[in-house]
C-alpha positions as a printed NumPy array, in Angstrom:
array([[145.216,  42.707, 100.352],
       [143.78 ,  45.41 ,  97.728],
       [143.   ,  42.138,  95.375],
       [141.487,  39.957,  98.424],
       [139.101,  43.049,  98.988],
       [137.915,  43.225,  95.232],
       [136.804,  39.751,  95.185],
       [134.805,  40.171,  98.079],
       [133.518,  43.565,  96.61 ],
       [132.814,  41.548,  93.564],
       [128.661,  42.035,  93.471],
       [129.605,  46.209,  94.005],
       [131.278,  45.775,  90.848],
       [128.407,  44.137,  89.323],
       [126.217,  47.071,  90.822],
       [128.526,  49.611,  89.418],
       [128.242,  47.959,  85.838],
       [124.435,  47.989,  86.076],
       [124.956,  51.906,  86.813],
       [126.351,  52.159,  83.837],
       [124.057,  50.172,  81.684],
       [120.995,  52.252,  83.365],
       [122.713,  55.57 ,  82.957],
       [120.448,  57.252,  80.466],
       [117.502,  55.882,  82.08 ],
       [118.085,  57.436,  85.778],
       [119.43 ,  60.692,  84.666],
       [115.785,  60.675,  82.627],
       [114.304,  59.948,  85.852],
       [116.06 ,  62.554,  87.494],
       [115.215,  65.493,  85.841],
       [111.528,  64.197,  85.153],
       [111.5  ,  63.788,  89.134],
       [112.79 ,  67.621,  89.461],
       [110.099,  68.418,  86.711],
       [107.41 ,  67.423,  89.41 ],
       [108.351,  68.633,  92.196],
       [106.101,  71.599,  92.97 ],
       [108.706,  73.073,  95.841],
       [111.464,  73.328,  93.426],
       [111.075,  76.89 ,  92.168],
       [114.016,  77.75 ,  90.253],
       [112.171,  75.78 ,  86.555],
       [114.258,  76.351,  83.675],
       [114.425,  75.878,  80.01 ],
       [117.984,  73.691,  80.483],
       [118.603,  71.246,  77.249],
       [119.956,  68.313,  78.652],
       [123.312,  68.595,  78.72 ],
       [122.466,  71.096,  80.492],
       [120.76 ,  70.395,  83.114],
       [122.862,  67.332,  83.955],
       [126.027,  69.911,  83.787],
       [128.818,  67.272,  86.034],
       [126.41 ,  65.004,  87.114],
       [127.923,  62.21 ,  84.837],
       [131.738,  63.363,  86.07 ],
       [129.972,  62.396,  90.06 ],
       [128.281,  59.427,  88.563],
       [131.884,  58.167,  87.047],
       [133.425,  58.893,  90.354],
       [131.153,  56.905,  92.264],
       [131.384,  54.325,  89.625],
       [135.515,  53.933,  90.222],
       [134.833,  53.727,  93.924],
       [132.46 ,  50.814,  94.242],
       [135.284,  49.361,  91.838],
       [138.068,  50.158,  94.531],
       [139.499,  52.21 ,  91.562],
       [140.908,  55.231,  91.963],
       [138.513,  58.346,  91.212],
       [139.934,  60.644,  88.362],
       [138.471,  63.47 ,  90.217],
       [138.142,  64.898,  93.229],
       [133.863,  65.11 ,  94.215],
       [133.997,  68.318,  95.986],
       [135.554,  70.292,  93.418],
       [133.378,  69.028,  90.84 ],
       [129.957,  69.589,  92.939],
       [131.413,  73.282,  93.816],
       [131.272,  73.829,  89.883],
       [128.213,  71.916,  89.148],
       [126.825,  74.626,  92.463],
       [128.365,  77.784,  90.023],
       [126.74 ,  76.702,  87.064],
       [123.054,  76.298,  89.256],
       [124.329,  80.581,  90.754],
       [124.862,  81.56 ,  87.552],
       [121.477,  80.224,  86.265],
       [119.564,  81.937,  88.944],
       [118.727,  78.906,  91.2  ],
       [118.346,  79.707,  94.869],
       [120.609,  76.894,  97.54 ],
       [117.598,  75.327,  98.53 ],
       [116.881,  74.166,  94.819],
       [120.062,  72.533,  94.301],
       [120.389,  70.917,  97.359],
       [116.393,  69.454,  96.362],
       [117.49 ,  68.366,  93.07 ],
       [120.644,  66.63 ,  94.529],
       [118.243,  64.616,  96.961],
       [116.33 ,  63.615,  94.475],
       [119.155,  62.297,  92.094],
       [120.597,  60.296,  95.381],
       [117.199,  59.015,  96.185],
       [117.034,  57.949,  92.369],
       [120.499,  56.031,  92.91 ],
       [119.37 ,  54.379,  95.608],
       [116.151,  53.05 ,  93.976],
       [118.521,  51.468,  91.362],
       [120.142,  49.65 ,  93.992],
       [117.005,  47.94 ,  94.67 ],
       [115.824,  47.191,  91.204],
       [119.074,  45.66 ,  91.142],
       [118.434,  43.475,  93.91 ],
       [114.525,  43.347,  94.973],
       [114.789,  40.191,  96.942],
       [117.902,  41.28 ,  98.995],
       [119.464,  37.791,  97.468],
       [122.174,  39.273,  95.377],
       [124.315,  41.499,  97.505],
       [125.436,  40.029, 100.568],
       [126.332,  42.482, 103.549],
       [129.725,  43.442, 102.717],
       [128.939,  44.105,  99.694],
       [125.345,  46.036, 100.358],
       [127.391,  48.088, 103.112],
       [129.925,  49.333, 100.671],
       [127.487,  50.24 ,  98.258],
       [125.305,  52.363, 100.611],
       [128.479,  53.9  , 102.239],
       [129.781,  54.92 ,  99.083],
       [126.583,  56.269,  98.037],
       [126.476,  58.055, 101.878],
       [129.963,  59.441, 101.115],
       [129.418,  61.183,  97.31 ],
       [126.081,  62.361,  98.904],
       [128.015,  64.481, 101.387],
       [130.761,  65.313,  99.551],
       [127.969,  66.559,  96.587],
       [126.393,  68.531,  98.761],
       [129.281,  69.929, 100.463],
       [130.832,  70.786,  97.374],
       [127.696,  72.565,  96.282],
       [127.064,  74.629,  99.161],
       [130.241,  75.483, 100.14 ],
       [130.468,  76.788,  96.337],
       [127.198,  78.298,  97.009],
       [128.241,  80.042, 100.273],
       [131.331,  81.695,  98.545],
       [129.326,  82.964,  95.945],
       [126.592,  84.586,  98.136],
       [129.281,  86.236, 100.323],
       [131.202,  87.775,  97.269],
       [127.779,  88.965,  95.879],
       [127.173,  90.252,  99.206],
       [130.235,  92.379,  99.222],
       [129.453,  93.744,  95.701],
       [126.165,  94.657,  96.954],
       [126.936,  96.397,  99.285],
       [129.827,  98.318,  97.398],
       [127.11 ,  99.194,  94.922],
       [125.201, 100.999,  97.394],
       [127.906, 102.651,  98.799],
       [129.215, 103.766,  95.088],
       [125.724, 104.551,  94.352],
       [125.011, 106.467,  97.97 ],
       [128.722, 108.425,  97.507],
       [127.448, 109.465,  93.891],
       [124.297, 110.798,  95.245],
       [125.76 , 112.817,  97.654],
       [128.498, 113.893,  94.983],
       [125.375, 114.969,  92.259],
       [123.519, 116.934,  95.123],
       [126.856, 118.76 ,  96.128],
       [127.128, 118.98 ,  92.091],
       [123.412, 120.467,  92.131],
       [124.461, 123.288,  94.523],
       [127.983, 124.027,  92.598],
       [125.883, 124.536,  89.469],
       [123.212, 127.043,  91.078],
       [126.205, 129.121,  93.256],
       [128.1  , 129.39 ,  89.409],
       [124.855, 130.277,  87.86 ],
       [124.013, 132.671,  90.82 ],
       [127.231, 134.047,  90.488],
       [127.343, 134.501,  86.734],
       [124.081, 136.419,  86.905],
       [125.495, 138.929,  89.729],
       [128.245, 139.555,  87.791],
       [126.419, 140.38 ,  84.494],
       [124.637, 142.35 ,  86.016],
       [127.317, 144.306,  88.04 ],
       [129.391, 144.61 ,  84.127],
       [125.681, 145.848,  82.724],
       [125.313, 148.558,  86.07 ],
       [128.917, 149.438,  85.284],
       [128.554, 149.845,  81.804],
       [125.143, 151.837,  81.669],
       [126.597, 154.479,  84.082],
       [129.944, 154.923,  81.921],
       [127.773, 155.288,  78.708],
       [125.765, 158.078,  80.543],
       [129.189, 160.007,  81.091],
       [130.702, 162.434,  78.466],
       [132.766, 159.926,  75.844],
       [133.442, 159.804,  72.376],
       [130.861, 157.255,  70.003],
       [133.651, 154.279,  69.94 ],
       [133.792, 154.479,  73.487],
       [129.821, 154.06 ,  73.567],
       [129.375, 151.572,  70.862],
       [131.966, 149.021,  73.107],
       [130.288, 149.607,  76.139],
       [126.555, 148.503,  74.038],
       [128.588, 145.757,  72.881],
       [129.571, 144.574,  76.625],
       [125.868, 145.417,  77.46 ],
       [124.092, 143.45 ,  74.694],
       [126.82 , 140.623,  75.017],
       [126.01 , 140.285,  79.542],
       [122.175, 140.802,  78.314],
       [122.491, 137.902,  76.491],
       [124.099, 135.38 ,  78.871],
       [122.07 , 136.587,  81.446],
       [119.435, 135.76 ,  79.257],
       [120.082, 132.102,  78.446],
       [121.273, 131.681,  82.068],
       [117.73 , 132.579,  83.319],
       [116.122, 129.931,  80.582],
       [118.657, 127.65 ,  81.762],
       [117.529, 128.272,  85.645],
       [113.95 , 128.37 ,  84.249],
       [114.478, 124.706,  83.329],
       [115.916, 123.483,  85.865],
       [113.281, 124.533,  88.209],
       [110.273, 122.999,  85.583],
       [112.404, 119.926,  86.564],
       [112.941, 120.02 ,  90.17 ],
       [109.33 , 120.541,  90.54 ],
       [108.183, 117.53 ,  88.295],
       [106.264, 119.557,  85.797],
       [108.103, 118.717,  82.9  ],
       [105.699, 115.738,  80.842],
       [106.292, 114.028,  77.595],
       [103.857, 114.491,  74.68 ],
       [104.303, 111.958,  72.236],
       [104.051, 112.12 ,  68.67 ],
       [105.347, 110.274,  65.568],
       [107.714, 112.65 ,  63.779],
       [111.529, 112.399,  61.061],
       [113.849, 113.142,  63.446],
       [116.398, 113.667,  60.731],
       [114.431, 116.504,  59.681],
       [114.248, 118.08 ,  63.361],
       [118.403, 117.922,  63.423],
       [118.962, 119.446,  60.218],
       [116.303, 121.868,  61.058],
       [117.55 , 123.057,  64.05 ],
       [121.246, 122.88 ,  62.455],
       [120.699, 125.483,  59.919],
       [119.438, 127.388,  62.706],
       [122.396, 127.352,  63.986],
       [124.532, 127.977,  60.727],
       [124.835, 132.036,  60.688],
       [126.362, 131.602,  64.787],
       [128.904, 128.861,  63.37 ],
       [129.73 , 130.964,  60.316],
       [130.246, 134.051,  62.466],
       [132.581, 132.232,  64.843],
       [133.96 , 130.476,  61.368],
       [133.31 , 127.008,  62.695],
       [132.581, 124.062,  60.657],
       [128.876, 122.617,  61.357],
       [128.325, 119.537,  60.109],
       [125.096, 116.935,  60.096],
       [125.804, 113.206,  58.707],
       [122.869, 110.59 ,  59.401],
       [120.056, 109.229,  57.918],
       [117.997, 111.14 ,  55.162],
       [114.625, 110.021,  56.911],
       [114.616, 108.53 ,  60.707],
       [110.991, 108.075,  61.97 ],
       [110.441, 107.597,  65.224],
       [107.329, 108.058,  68.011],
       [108.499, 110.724,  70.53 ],
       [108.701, 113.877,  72.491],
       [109.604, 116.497,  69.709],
       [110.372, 119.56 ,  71.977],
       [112.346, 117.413,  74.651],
       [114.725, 116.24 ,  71.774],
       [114.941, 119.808,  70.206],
       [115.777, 121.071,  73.738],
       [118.532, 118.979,  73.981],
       [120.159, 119.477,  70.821],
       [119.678, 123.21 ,  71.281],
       [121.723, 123.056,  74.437],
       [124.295, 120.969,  73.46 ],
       [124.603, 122.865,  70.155],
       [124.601, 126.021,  72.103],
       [127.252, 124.791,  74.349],
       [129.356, 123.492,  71.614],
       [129.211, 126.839,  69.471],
       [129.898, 128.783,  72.402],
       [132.912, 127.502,  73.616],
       [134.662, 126.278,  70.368],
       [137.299, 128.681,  69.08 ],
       [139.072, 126.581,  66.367],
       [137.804, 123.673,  64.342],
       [134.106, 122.375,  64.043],
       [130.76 , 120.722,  65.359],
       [130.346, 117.513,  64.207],
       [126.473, 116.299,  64.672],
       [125.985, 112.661,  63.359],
       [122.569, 110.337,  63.822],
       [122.173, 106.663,  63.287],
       [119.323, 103.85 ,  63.777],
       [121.168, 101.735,  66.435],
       [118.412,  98.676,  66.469],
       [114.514,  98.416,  66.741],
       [114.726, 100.258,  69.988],
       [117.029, 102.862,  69.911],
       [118.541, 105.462,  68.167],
       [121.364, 107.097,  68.698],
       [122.542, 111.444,  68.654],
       [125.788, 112.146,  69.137],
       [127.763, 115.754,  68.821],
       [130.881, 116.203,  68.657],
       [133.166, 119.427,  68.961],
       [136.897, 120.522,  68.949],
       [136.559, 123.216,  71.684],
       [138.801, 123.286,  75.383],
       [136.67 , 120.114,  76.557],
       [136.194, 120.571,  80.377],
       [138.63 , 122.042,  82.806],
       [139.666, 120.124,  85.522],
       [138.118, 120.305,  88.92 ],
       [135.399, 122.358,  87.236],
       [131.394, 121.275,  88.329],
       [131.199, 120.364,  84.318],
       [134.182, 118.048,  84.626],
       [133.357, 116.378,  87.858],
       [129.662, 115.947,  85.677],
       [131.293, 114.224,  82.889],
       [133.19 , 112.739,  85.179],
       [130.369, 110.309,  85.801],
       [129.197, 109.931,  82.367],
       [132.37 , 108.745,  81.077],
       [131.09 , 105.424,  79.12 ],
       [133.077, 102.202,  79.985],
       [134.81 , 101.681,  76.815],
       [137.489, 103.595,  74.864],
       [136.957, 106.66 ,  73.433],
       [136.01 , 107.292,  69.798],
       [136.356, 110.878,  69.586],
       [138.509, 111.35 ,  66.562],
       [137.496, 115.015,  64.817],
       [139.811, 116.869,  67.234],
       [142.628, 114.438,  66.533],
       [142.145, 114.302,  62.584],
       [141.443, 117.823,  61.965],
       [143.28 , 120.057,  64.488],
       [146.055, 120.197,  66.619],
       [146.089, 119.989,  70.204],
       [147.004, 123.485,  71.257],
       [148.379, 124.555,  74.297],
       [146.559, 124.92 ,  78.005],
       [145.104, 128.609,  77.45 ],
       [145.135, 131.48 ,  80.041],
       [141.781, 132.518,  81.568],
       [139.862, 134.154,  79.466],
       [136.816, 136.699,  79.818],
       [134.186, 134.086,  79.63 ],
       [136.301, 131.274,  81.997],
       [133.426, 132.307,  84.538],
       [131.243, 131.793,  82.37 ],
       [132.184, 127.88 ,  81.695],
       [131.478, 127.123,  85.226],
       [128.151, 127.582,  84.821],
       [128.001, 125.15 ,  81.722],
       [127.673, 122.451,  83.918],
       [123.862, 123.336,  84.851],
       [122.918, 122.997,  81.034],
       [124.603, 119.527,  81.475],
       [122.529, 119.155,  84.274],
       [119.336, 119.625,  82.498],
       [120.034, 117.776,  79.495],
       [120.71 , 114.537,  82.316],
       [117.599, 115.351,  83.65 ],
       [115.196, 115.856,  80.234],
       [117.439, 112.431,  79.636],
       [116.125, 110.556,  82.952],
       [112.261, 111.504,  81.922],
       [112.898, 109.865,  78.577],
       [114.172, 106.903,  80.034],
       [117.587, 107.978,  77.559],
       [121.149, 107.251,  78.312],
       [124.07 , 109.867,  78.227],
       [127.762, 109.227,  77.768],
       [130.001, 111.907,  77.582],
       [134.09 , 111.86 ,  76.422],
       [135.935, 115.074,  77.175],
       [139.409, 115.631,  77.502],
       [140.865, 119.054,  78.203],
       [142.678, 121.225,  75.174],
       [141.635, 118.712,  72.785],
       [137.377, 118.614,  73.116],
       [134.171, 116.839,  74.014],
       [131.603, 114.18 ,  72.673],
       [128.216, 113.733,  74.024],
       [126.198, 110.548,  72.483],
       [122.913, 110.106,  73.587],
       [120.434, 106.732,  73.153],
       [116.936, 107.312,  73.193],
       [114.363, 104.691,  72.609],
       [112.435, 104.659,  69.034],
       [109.316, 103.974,  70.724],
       [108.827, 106.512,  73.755],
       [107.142, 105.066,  76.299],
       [103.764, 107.89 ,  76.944],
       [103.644, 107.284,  80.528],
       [107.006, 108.272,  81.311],
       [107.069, 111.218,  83.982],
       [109.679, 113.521,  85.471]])
């Protein structure tokens, strides 16, 4: 029966070998059709191989058919990938779906070069060559859309998962915002209160060691309250938009170790190691103070709450259009549950940590008691806050690895080339 029907089908598999021979030629034609078609939108810079992506693999299965052989694969799957590879490469459904009408409509002009005087294919024969060319239309663009359909769905759902991350983490940074001011707010009452306290005790009768640590506790409160009204002062330069970028060409390198051996006498005091490693000259076009105000306040941060080890400050050229600051410390890192934890929380970069210092050079000491400045730490979160935010105006991006008991790493990318017009 199956042989009976291929000798009747015997021009289809003449047709089918002329396919073949004219291959090359009508996949040219195809994508020189697509080239001209002003409604297809989605141009691209495809090589060949390319562009034609399983077009052959449908061509081969249609091939088989009009032989009565059986296909090696099956259609749909193959147009669902060939409608992937068109996702992937940005093309919207109503491209592909052109460019498979034109390669059908190609297909079927071959079919009457073959035979342009209707003499060679009698009607059994034309009828299974058009119905096979019917059926691995449908199937082609069933396979493609379907594929398609999928695809838009599950990019749908990511979507809108994104939003609602991004919506949850907006409400979580303006709930962060407010735990940062009430810390700050209370830190400065309670300086305060300790400084009342302590300038009515030192205007009672007491002996000169009982005066000089009560100026001690004075000048120490003065001096957070100090750097906690900066801090504030900021924050609200920020809030407001006034903060601006003035750009000027400059040797970064310089500006670190500069504002390093600043900060030498504090580490030396504390007996800290303070260390700078980078480049010997780094030129780059940017916003001087902006970078020495963040370095300042992550320095500051770093010197103030490390009791045993070092800060580690290292600088590097990452390409033509960044450049990279990273410090590095061996202090408590962030307490749990803390505003600066839940902070860090959401700079925590995507791949592993490569925070080493702490693990090389100390070891990892017990969870400590609360101190006398454990209030104090709450409040370190606002100085993280404005560093993100002097960040966000230079278009910079801020990753930060902390892990309690053992200490913290903030590395920061900022762009070689500042752009002038960035604002606040």
């Amino acid at each position: 029966m199956a042989k009976r029907k291929a000798e009747k089908l015997t021009q289809a598999g003449e047709m089918a070998a002329f396919l073949r021979t004219r291959r090359e030629v009508l996949l040219n034609k195809w994508r020189e059709r697509c080239d001209a078609d002003p409604t297809l939108s989605s141009k691209s810079s495809f090589s060949r191989e390319e562009f034609n992506d399983q077009v052959p693999l449908l061509l081969d299965i249609l091939d088989q058919r009009l032989t009565l052989t059986k296909p090696s694969y099956d259609p749909v799957v193959i147009s669902s990938q060939h409608g992937l590879h068109r996702w992937q490469s940005g093309y919207s459904l109503s491209d592909l779906v052109i460019e498979l009408e034109h390669l059908f409509a190609i297909l079927i002009a071959e079919v009457a070069i073959f035979d342009p005087d209707y003499t060679k294919l009698n009607t059994e024969n034309a009828s299974h060559i058009y119905r096979e060319l019917n059926r691995m239309y449908s199937e082609a663009s069933r396979g493609s859309v379907i594929s398609y359909n999928e695809l838009r769905q599950t990019a749908a759902a990511e979507q809108a998962a994104s939003l609602q991350t991004a919506l949850e983490q907006l409400h979580q940074m303006g709930k962060k915002r407010n735990e940062h001011l009430r810390h700050s707010s209370h830190d400065l009452r309670s300086s305060f209160s300790v400084m009342l306290m302590a300038s009515q005790l030192s205007q009672t009768p007491s002996s000169e060691e009982e005066r000089s640590e009560l100026m001690t506790i004075i000048n120490r409160n003065l001096t957070s309250v100090r750097d906690m009204l900066l801090q504030l002062t900021d924050y609200a330069r920020m809030e407001a938009g006034q903060e601006t970028l003035d750009i000027k060409r400059f040797d970064v390198s310089a500006l670190i170790r500069e504002t390093m051996e600043n900060a030498r006498p504090v580490a030396e005091m504390r007996k800290l190691t303070l260390t700078a490693d980078g480049p010997q000259k780094l030129e780059i076009a940017s916003d001087r103070v902006q970078i020495q105000r963040i370095l300042q306040n992550l320095l500051y941060n770093a010197l103030k709450y490390t009791e045993k080890g070092g800060i580690y400050i290292s600088w590097a050229n990452e390409n033509e259009a960044r450049w990279v600051l990273s410090i590095q410390d061996t202090g408590p890192g962030f307490q749990e549950n803390t505003p600066a934890a839940l902070f860090a929380e959401q700079l925590k970069p995507a791949s592993h940590t490569t925070a080493i210092h702490s693990q090389l050079q100390t070891e990892t000491p017990p969870p400590s008691s609360p101190d006398k400045n454990d209030h104090l730490k709450e409040s370190e979160g606002l100085g993280l806050f404005i560093v993100k935010k002097i960040c966000e105006l230079m278009k910079a991006t801020m990753d930060i690895e902390s892990k309690p008991a053992t200490g913290t790493l903030v590395r920061i990318r900022f762009q070689s080339k500042q752009e002038p017009n960035a604002q606040a």
